[in-house]
N, C-alpha and C positions, 0 to 999 in steps of 0.2 A: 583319649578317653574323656568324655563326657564324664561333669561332675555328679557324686554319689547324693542322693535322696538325700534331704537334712535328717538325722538322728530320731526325730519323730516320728519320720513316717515309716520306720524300719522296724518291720517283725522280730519279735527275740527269735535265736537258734530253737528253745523250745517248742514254742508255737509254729516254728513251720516243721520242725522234725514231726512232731505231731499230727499236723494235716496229711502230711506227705507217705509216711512210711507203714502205715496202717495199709494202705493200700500195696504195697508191697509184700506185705505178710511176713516179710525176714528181720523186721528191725529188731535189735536187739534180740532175737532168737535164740541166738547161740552161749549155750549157760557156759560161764568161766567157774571150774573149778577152784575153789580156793586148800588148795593142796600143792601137792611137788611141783618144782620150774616143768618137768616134762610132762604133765597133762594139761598145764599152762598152756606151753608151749605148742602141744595138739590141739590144744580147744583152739587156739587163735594163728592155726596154720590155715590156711586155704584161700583168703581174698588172692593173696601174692600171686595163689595157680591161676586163679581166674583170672587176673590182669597179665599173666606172663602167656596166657595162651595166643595173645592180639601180639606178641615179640617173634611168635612161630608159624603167624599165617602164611596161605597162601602168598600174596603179595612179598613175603620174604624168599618163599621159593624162586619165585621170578627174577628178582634181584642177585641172589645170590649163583642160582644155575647162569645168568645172564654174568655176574661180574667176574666168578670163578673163571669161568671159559675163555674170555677175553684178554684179562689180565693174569692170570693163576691166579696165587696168594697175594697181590699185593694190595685187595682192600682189604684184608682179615682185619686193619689194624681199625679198622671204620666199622666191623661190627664190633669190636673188643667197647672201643670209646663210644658206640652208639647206645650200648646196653647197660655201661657203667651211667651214662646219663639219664640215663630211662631208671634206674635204682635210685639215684641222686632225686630226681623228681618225684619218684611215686612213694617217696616219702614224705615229700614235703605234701602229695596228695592224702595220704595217713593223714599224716599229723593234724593236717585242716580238717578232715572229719572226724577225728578224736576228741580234739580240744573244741573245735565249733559246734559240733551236732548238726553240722551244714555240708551236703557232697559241694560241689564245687560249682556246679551252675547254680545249686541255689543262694551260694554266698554269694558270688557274681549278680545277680538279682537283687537279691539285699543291698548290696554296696553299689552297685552301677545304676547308671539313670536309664532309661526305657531305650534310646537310640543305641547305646553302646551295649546293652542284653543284648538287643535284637541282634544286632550285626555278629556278635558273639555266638548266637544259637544256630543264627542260618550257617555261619563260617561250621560251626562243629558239626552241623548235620550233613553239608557239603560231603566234610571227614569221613562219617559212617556210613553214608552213602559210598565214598572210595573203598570203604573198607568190607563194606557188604559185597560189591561186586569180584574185589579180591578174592573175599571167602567162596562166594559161589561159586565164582568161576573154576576155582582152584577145584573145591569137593567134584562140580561136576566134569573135570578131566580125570581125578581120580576115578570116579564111575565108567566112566569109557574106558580107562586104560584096563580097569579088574572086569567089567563086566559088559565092555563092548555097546554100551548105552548109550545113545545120541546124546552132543554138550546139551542140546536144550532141555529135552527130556531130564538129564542131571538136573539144569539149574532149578527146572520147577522140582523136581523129587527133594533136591537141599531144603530150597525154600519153605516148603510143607514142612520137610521132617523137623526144623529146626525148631517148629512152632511145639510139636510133640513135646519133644525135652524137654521145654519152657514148661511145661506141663510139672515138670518133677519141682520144681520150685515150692508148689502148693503142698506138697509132699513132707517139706523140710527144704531148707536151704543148704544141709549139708550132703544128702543124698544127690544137690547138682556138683556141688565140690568132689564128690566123691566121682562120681563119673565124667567128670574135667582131668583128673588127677591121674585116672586107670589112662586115658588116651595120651596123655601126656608121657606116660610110662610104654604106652606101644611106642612112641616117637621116636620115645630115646632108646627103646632097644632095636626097633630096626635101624635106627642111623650108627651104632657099636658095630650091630654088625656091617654096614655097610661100609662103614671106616677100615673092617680089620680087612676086609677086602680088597680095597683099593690101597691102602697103604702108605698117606701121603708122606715122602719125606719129611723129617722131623726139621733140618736143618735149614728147609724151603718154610716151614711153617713157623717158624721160627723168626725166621727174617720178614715175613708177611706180616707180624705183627709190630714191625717198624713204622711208625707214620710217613710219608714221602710226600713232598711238599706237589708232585706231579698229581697228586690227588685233584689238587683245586686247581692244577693250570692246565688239565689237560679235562677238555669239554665233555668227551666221555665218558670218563674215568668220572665225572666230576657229575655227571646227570646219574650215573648207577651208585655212586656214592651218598649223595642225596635221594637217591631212593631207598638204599639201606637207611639211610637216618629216619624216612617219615614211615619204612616200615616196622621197624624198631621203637623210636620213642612214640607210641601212637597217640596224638592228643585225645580221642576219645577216651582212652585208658586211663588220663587221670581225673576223670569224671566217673569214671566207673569204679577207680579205687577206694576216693575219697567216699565214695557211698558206701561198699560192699562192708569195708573196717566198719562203720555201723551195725553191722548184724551179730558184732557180740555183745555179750550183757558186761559189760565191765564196769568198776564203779565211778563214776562222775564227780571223784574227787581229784586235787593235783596227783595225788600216788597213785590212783586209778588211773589216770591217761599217761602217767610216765610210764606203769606198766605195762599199758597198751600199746604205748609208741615202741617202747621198746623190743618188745614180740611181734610187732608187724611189722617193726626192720627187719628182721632176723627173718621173718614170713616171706618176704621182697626178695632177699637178699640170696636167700637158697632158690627159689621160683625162678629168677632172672638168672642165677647160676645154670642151670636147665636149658634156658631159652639162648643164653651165650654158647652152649655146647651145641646144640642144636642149629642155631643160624650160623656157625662156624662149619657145622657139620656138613652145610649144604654145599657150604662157598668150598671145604677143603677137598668134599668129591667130585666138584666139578673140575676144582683147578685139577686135580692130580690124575681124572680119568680123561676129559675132555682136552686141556689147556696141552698137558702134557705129551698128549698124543697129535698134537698140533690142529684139532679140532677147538676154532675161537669164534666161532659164531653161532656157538648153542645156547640159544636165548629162550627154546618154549622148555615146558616141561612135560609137555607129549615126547618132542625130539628128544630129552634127554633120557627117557625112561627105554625109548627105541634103542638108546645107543648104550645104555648101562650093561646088558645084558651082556651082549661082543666084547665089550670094554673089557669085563671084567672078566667074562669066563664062567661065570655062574650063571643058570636059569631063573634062580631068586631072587636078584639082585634087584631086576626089574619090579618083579609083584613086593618088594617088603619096601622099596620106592612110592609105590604106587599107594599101600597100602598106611602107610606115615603120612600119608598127602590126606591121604580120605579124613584120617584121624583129625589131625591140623585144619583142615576146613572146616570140619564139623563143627569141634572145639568151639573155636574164632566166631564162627555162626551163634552160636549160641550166647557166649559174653558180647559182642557185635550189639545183638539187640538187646541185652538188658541193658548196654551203655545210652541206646536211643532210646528205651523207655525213660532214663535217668535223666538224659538229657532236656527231653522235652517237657518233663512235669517240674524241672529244677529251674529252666528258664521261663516257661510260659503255665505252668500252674493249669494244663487244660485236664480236666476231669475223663479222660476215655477209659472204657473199660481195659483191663491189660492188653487181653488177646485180640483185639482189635488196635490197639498202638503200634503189639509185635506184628497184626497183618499188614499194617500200610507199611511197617517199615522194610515189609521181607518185598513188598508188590516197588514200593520205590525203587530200590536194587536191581529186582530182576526183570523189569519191562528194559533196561539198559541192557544187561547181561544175555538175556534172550537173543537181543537183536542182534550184539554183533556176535555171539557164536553162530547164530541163523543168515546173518549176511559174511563173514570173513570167517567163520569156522576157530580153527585153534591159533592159527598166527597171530587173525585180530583178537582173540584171546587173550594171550600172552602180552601181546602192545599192551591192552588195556592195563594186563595186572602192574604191569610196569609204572605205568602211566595214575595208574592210583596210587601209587604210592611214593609216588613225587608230590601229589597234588597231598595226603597225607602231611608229606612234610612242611611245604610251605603253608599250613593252617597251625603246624605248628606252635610259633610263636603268638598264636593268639588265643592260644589254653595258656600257654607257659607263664605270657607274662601274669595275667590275672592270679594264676598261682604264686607266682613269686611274691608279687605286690601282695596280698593277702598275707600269706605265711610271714612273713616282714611287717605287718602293721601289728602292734601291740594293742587298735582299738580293737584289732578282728581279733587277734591272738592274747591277749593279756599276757602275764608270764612267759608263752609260752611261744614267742614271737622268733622268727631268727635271730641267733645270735652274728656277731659282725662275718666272723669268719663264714658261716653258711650262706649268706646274705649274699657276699662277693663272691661268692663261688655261683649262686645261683645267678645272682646279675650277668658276671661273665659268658655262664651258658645262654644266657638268654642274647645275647649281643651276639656270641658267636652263630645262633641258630638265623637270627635274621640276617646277618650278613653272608652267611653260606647260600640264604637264598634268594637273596640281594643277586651275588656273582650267577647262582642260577636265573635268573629271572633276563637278567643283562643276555648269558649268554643263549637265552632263549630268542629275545627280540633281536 
């Protein structure tokens, strides 16, 4: 890392919260009742949904139909530990916009000299660019499979529509929470019921959530495992977090952000609980419909919705498949790009109008996504979503450490800085995340 700007030349948190969030229309919106812990507790639920919708994209689909199939149960224990991580962090993404009045690329900005921004911004948009194509692609197989619509035809109908919703923003910032939140609820009841269907043994699920050191030494096992990780803990997510905890009005005194931190763990911690069930939900019906019937090369999610149907015996099975996928793409599309709005005015401060930020960043996406569903159809589909979300994970470690290093500095944090024990736990993950993609990287070359 490139050394941080001297102290002088460094805007206060107020003054760039100020330039910044005015143009967003949500800052501090959200009025905190000062009454009982449970309207508290309501008034300051919803970032958690909006950050936990990027734990259940598309991109998880692909990983999980692809790892259940192959393996059964035995990466369950790689989504359990991928999404306890993903809580662990996107707290530490709270607390930094709590206590700083700074999302995360803009403290990065503040703190980092010009070389080490830039490499930081492009590394993150690289991210949302993987994570956009994910989403499209995903929504636009769901279109095909509910209503027989060409992928391309999808990817541009996503792309448009996603720009609509963004629209409800201007509306109220809770009215986008509120409809994150209802889709999030189709997710988890089509997947109950797709569970009570398929039935996976308890006793098989059970054991799948044992870690196996075959994880990392076996190449496979070992590329779809880090694809669950960078579809799971999404770096763009904790840019996204550390901003959205902004849009309550809480008070900006110490007992004012301890209250806030502490309702926006509890906000994470239920959101991520969700998103655990869910990307569990995928991996356990694949292993116990697919794996079990000795079907282990079901990697797309067109094949898998084909074969759900037979599998299980139900006519539904397929469309409430079909129809949790739609949801999930949508979702992810929509938080997706307000992460690259956030992104981009945090690290480079460029003045565009919104709906012109959210257009180039829906047209970067899909001129890629267009093409290989228009040249390889759904196969190359499928590779792709894979393939983003490995690339997700190895950008990883270059949201993570910044956040680390930050939440740990008591000139960024005063008080409110990691304590020892947080500090080593966050170090550890970060060491652990570059070195898993260290051994990926090696067994790429």
């Amino acid at each position: 890392m490139t050394p941080p700007p001297p102290p002088e030349a460094v805007a206060t948190a107020d003054a760039l919260s100020a330039d910044f969030f005015p143009r967003r229309g949500a800052h501090r919106s959200v009025r905190i009742p000062a009454a009982s812990f449970w309207r508290k507790l309501f008034a300051f639920s919803g970032p958690g949904y909006l950050v936990a919708v990027g734990y259940m994209d598309p991109g998880n689909w692909a990983t999980g139909i692809a790892g259940g199939s192959a393996f059964g149960y035995r990466l369950l224990s790689v989504i359990v530990v991928a999404n306890l991580m993903a809580m662990f962090l996107q707290r530490l993404a709270a607390r930094l916009g709590i206590v700083t009045g700074l999302d995360l690329a803009q403290a990065c900005r503040q703190r980092y000299g010009a070389g080490t921004r830039i490499l930081l911004w492009l590394l993150c948009e690289l991210a949302i660019v993987a994570c956009d194509l994910a989403e499209l692609i995903g929504a636009a197989i769901a279109l095909k499979l509910l209503f027989g619509l060409d992928l391309a035809l999808g990817v541009a109908l996503t792309g448009i529509e996603v720009l609509l919703v963004l629209g409800l923003q201007a509306r109220g910032f809770r009215k986008l929470e509120a409809l994150v939140v209802s889709l999030m609820v189709v997710i988890g009841l089509c997947f109950i019921v797709e569970l009570a269907l398929a039935q996976p043994p308890l006793a098989a699920v059970l054991d799948g959530l044992v870690p196996r050191t075959e994880i990392v030494t076996d190449p496979t096992m070992l590329y779809l495992a880090i694809g669950i990780l960078g579809a799971t803990v999404m770096p763009h997510n904790l840019y996204l977090h550390s901003s959205i905890v902004q849009t309550r009005d809480f008070q900006r005194t110490d007992a004012g952000k301890r209250e806030a931190m502490r309702f926006a763990t509890i906000d994470i911690v239920v959101a991520l609980t969700l998103a655990i069930f869910v990307n569990a939900s995928i991996l356990l019906l694949a292993a116990s419909t697919f794996h079990a019937a000795g079907m282990t090369e079901v990697v797309g999610i067109e094949e898998a919705y084909r074969l759900l149907t037979p599998a299980l015996g139900v006519s539904a099975a397929g469309t409430l498949f079909a129809v949790a996928l739609l949801a999930s793409g949508h979702n992810a599309s929509v938080t997706g790009t307000m992460a690259g709005q956030i992104v981009m005015e945090g690290f480079t401060r460029f003045r565009w109008p919104a709906r012109a930020r959210r257009l180039v960043a829906r047209l970067v996406a899909m001129v890629p996504a267009l093409f290989v569903v228009t040249a390889y159809g759904e196969a190359g589909a499928t590779q792709l979503l894979i393939l983003s979300q490995v690339v997700l994970s190895l950008q990883l470690p270059f949201a993570v450490y910044p956040l680390v290093r930050l939440t740990g500095s008591p000139e960024c944090m005063g008080k409110f800085a990691n304590g020892p024990l947080t500090a080593a736990v966050a170090w550890a993950m970060t060491a652990c995340l570059i070195g898993l993609n260290g051994v990926l990287l090696l067994g790429m070359m």
